[in-house]
C-alpha positions as CSV (number, residue, x, y, z in Angstrom):
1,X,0.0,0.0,0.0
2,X,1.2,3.3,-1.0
3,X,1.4,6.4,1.4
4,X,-1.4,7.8,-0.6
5,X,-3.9,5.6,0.3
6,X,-3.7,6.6,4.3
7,X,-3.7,10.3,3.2
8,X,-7.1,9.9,1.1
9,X,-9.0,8.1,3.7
10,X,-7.7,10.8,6.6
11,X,-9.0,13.4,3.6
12,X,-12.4,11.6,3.6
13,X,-12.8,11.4,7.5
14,X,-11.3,14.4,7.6
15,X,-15.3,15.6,5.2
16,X,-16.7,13.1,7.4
17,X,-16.2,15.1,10.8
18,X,-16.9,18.3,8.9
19,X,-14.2,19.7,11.4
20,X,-10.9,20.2,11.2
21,X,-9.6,19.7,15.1
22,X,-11.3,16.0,14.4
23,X,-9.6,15.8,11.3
24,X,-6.1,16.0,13.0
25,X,-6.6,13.4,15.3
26,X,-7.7,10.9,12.9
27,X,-5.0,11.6,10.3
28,X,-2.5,10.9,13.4
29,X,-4.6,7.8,14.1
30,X,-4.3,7.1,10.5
31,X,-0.7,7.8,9.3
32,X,1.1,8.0,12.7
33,X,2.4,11.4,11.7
34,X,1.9,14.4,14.1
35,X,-0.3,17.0,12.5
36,X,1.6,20.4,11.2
37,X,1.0,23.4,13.7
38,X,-0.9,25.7,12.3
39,X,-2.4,29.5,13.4
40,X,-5.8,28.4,13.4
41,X,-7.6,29.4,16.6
42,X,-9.0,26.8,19.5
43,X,-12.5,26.2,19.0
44,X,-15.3,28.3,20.6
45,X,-16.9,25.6,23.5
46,X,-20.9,25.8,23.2
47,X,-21.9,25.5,27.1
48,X,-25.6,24.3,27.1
49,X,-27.1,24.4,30.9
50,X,-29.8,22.2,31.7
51,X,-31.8,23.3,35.0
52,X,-33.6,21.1,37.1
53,X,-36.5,22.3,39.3
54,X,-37.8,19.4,41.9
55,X,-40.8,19.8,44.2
56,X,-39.2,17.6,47.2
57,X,-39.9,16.7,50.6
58,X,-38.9,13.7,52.2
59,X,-41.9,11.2,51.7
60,X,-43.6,9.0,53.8
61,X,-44.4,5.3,52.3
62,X,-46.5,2.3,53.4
63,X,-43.6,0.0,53.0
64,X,-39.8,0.9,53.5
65,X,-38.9,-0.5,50.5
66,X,-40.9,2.1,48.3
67,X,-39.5,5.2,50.2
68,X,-38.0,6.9,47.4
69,X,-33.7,8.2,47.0
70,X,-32.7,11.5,48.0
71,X,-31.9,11.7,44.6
72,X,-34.8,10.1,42.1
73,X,-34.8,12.0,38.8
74,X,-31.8,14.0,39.2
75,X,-29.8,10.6,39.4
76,X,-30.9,10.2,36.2
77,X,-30.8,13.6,34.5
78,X,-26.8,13.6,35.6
79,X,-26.2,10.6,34.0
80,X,-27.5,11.9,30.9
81,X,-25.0,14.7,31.2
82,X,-22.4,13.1,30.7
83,X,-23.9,10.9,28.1
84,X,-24.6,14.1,26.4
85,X,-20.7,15.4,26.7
86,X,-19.3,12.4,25.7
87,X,-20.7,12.8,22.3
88,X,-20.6,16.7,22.4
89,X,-16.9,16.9,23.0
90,X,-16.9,16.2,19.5
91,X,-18.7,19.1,18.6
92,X,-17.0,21.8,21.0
93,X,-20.6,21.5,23.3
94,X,-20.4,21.2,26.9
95,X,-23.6,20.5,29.2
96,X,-23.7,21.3,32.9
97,X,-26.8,20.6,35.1
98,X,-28.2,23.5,38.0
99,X,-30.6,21.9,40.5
100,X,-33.5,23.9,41.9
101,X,-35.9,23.0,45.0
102,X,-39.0,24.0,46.2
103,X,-41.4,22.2,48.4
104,X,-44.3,20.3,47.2
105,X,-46.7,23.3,47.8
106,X,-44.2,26.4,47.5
107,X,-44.4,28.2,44.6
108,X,-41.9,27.8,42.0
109,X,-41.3,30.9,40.1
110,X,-38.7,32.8,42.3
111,X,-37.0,29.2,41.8
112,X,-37.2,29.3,38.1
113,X,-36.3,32.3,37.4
114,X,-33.0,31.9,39.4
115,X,-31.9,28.8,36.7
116,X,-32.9,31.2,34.2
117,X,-30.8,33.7,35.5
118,X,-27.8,31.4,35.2
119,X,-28.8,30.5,32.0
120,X,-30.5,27.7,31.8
121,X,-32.7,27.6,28.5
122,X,-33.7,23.8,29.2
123,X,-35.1,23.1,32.6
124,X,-36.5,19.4,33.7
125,X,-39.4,20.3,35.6
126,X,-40.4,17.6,38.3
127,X,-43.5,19.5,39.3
128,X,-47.2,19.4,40.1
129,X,-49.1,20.7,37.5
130,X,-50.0,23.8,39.9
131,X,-46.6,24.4,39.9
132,X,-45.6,23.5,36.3
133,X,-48.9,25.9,35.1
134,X,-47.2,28.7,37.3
135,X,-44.0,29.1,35.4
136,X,-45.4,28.0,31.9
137,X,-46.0,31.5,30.4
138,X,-42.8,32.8,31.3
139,X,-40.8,30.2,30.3
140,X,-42.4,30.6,26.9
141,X,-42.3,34.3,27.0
142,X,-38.4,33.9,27.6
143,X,-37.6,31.0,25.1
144,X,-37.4,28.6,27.6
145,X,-38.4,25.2,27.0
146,X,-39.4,22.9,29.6
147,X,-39.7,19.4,30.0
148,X,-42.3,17.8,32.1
149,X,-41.0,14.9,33.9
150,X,-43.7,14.4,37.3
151,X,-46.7,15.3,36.4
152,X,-49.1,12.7,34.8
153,X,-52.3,14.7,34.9
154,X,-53.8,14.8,31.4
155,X,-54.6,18.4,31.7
156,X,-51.4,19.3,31.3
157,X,-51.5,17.9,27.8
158,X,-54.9,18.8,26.8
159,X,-56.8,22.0,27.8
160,X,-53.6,23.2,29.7
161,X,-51.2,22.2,27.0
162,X,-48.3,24.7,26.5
163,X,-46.6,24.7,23.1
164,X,-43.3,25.4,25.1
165,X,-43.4,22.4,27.7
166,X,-42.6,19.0,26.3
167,X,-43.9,16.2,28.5
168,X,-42.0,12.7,28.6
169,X,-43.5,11.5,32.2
170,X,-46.4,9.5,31.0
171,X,-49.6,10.4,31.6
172,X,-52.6,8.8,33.8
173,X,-54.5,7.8,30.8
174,X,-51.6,6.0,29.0
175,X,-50.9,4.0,32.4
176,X,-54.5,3.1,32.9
177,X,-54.4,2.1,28.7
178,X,-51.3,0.2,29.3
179,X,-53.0,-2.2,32.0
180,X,-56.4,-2.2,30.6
181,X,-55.1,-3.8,27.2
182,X,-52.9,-6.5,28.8
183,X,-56.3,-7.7,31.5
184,X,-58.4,-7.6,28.5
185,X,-55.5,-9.8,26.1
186,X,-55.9,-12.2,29.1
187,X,-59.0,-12.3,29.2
188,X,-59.6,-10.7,32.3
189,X,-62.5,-8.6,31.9
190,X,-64.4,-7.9,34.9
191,X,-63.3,-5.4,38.0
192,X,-63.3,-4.1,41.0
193,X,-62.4,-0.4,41.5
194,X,-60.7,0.5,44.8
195,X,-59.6,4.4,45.1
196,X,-58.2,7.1,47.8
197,X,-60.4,9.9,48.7
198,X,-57.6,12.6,47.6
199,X,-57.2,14.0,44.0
200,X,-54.7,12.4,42.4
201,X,-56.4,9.1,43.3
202,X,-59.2,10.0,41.6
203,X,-58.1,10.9,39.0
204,X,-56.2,8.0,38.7
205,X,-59.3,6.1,38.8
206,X,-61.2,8.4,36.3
207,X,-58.6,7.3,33.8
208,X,-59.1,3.3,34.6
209,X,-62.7,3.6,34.0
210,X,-62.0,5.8,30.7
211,X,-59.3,2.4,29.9
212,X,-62.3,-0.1,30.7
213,X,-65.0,1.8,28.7
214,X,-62.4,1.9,25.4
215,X,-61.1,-1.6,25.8
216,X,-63.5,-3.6,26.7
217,X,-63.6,-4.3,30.5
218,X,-66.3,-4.3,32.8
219,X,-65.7,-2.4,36.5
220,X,-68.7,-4.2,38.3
221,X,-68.2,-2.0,41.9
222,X,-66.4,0.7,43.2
223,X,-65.6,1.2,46.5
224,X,-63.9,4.5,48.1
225,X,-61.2,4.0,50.7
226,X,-61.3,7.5,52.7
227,X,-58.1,8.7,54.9
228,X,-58.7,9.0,57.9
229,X,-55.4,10.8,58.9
230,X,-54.1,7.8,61.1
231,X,-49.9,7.6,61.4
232,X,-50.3,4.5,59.0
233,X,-47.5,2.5,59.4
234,X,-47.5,2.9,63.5
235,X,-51.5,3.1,64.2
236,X,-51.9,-0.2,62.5
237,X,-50.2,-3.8,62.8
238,X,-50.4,-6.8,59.9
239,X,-53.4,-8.9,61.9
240,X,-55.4,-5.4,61.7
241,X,-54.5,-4.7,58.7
242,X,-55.5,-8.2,57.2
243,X,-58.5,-7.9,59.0
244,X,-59.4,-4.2,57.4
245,X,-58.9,-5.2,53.8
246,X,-60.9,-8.2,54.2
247,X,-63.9,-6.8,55.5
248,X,-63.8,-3.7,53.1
249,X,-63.6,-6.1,50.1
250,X,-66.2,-8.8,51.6
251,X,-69.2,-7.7,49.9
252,X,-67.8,-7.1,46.2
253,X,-69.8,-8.9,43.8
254,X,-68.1,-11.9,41.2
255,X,-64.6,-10.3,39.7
256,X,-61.3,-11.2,38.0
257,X,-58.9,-8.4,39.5
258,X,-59.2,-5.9,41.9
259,X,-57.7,-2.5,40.3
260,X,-56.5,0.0,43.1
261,X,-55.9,3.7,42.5
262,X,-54.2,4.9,45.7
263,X,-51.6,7.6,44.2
264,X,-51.4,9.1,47.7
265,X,-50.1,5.7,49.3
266,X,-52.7,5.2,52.2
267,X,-53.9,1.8,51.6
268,X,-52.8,0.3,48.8
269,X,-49.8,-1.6,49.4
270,X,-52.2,-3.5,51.8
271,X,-54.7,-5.1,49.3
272,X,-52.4,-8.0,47.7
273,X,-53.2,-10.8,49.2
274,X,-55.8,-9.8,51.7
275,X,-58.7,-9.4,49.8
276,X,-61.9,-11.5,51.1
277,X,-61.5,-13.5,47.7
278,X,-58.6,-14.3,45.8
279,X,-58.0,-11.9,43.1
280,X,-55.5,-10.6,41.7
281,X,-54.9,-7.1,42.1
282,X,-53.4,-4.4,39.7
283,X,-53.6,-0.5,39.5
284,X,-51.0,1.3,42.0
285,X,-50.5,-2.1,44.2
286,X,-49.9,-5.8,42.8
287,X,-49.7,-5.2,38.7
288,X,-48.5,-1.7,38.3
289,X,-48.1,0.3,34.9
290,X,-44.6,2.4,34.6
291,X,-42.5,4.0,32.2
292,X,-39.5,2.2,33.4
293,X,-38.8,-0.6,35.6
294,X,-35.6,-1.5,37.8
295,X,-35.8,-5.0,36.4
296,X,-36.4,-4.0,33.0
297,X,-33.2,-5.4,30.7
298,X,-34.4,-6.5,27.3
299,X,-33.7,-4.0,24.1
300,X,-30.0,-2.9,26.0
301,X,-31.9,-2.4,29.3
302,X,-29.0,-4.2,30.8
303,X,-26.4,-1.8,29.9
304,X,-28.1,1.3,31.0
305,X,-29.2,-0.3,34.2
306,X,-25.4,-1.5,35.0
307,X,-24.2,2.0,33.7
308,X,-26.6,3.8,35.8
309,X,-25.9,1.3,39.3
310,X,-22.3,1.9,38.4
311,X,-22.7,5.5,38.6
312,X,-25.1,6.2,41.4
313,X,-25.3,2.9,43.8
314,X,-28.4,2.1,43.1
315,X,-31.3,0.6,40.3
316,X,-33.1,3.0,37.6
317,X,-36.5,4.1,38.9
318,X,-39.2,5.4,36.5
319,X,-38.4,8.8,37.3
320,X,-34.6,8.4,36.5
321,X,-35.8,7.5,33.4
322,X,-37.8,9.9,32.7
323,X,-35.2,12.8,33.4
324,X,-32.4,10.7,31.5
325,X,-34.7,11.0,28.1
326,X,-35.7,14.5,29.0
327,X,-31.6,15.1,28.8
328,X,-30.8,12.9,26.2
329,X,-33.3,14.9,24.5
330,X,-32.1,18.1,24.4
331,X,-28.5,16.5,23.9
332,X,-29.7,14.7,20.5
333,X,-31.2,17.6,19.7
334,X,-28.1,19.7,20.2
335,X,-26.3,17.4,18.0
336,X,-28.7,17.2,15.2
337,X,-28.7,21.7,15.2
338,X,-25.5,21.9,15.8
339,X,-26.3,24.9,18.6
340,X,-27.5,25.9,21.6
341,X,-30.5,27.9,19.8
342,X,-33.6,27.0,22.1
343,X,-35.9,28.0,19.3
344,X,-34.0,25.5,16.6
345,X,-33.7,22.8,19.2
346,X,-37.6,22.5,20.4
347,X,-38.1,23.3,16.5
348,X,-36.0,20.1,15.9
349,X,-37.6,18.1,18.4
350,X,-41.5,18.8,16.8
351,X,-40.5,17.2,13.5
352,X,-40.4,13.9,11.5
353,X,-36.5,13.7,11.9
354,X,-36.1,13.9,16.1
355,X,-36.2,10.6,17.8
356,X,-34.4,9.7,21.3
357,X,-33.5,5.8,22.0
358,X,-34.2,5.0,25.9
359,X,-33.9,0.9,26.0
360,X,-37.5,0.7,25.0
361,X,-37.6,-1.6,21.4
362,X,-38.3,1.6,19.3
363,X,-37.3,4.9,19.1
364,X,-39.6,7.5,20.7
365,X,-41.2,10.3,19.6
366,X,-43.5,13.5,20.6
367,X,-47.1,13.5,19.5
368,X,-47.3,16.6,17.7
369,X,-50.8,17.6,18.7
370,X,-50.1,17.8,22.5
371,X,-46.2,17.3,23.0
372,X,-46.4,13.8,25.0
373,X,-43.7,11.7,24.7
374,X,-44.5,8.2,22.8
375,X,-43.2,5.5,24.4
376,X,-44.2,1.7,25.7
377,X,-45.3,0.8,29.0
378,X,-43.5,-1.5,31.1
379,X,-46.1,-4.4,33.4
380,X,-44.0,-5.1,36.3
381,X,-44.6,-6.6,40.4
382,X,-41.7,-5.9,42.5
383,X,-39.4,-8.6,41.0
384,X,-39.9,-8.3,37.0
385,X,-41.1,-6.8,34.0
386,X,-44.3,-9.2,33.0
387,X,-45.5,-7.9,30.2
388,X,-45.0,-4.5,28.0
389,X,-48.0,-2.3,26.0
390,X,-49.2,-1.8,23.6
391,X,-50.3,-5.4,23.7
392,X,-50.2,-7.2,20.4
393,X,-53.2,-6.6,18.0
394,X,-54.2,-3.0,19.3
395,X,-53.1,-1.7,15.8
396,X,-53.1,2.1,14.8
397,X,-53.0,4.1,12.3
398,X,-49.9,6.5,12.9
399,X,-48.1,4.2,15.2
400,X,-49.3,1.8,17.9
401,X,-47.9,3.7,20.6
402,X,-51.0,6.2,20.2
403,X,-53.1,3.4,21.8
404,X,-52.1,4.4,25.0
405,X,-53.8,7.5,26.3
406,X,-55.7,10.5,24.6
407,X,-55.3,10.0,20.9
408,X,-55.6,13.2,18.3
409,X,-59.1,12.9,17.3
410,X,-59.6,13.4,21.2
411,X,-57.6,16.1,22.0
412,X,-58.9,19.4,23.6
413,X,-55.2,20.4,23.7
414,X,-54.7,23.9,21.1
415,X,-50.6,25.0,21.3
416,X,-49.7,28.4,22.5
């Protein structure tokens, strides 16, 4: 082989990398010759700041085992960082991460606008939707994009949508869609309905009976379970507990699975296996829909679990997940515009071309009619991943991912 032959392919990487600092490096790779010093100047670093504004207070749980890390979501979020630099070294891009507290009913915009003030043009909102609602408008009136990664309410996608907040937490509906398909695939049809007597739960339980009325399940009772404000883990012990749940669940007509929506963790973590009859039990307790699962390791799940214990000490929760893909997203983004232009970049992320891989089978993408990220839903107990939705044969006509939750023909959601 002649010398020209190692000078023509470090001329065509050289086009490749579309830069020339790249272009050194691999012609030393290539030919083993140092490159010639030249006057040309050292490249500009892009710094791209990512805020992140959590609403946090330590929690309370009904078992220790779901009491969730100091850290849940951010974990994940500075992960992605770096997964984000190690491709944007390449392009002279650097991304840092600012995190921002408030507590769970404080109001966030004093918060916000001090990431903004650092210059943070991306922030990762783990908000309520109160909260996220509050800094909406002047996020959008100051070119910030946001990206919802707590909130599940569907109002944030429909009559409260925001053409400025991108949402990759999944919402109630999809959740409820998720579990409805795979009871109904296994011919599971008939249910009980267990809620709390706070918001959240039911809501939660306004989107299983939406699931049941567009899949084909039947909710034969409903029972409310109201808080009565006990200390919950010390006012009660497991033979009062087993006898509670038994008698609220005596009188429940024929059923296949009991379905518990209990967002505010009062009761159910108590129903498995303590119902009067043996059912099986799904919703927030037993069977529970997510977005990610700390089991989860087909499609590469493996290596981003091992990556992500490597890094932090601990398994990949939902909401890690969540914030990792939020990151990734702006990262890819980034990468694709070439820039830290917030208008470009959410511009980017609305079209055909944007995608973002998160270990899911497919690459995910946002609905454009309400900004919700597409994505599967893992079926999981504490141990495993049993199933994933959409379920085989719920067929669509854009892409079976809009099975789960409010579809276009349905939206009430009008971007501004």
């Amino acid at each position: 082989m002649t010398s020209a032959v190692p000078g023509t392919l470090a001329a065509f990487l050289c086009l490749f990398f579309q830069t020339a600092d790249i272009a050194d490096v691999v012609a030393q790779e290539v030919t083993g010759k140092q490159p010639v010093a030249t006057d040309r100047p050292e490249r500009k670093i892009t710094e791209i700041r990512i805020g992140y504004l959590r609403a946090y207070a330590p929690q309370l749980a009904l078992s220790l085992l779901d009491l969730p890390p100091r850290d849940e979501g951010v974990a994940g979020a500075n992960v992605a960082i770096g997964d984000n630099n190690t491709t944007g070294k390449f392009l002279s891009q650097k991304f840092s991460l600012d995190i921002a507290e408030v507590k769970p009913d404080a109001e966030a915009v004093q918060a916000f606008n001090d990431l903004i003030a650092k210059g943070d043009r991306y922030v990762v909102a783990d908000l309520s939707a109160r909260q996220l609602l509050s800094i909406a408008d002047i996020a959008r009136d100051k070119g910030v994009l946001l990206f919802n990664v707590g909130a599940t309410d569907d109002s944030l996608r429909e009559e409260d949508c925001r053409i400025n907040i991108f949402h990759v937490a999944p919402t109630r509906s999809m959740l409820a869609d998720a579990l409805a398909q795979y009871l109904v695939v296994k011919k599971w049809p008939n249910w009980v309905l267990l809620y709390g007597s706070h918001e959240q739960d039911h809501l939660y339980a306004d989107a299983l009976r939406r699931a049941a009325a567009r899949f084909g399940g039947q909710i034969v009772a409903e029972k409310e379970f109201k808080d009565t404000g006990t200390a919950r883990r010390t006012d009660t012990g497991a033979t009062q507990i087993q006898q509670q749940i038994s008698v609220f669940t005596q009188d429940l007509p024929e059923h296949d699975v009991v379905l518990v929506a209990d967002e505010s963790e009062v009761f159910g973590t108590y129903v498995p296996y303590r119902t009067w009859t043996p059912r099986l039990v799904a919703g927030t307790a037993g069977l529970v829909a997510s977005s990610w699962h700390p089991a989860s390791e087909q499609w590469g799940g493996i290596q981003m679990q091992s990556r992500f214990l490597r890094t932090t000490g601990r398994r990949m929760l939902s909401k890690d997940m969540s914030a990792w893909t939020a990151v990734r997203a702006v990262g890819e983004a980034s990468t694709r515009t070439n820039g830290d232009d917030p208008k470009k970049i959410g511009d980017y992320i609305r079209s055909d071309d944007f995608s973002v891989a998160a270990f899911k089978g497919q690459k995910l993408t946002f609905r454009k009619w309400n900004h919700q990220l597409r994505q599967p839903i893992l079926l999981g107990d504490t141990k495993s991943v049993v199933s994933t939705s959409p379920q085989e044969g719920y067929l669509h006509q854009i892409s079976e991912l809009d099975t789960l939750g409010i579809d276009q023909p349905e939206t009430k959601c009008i971007l501004k």
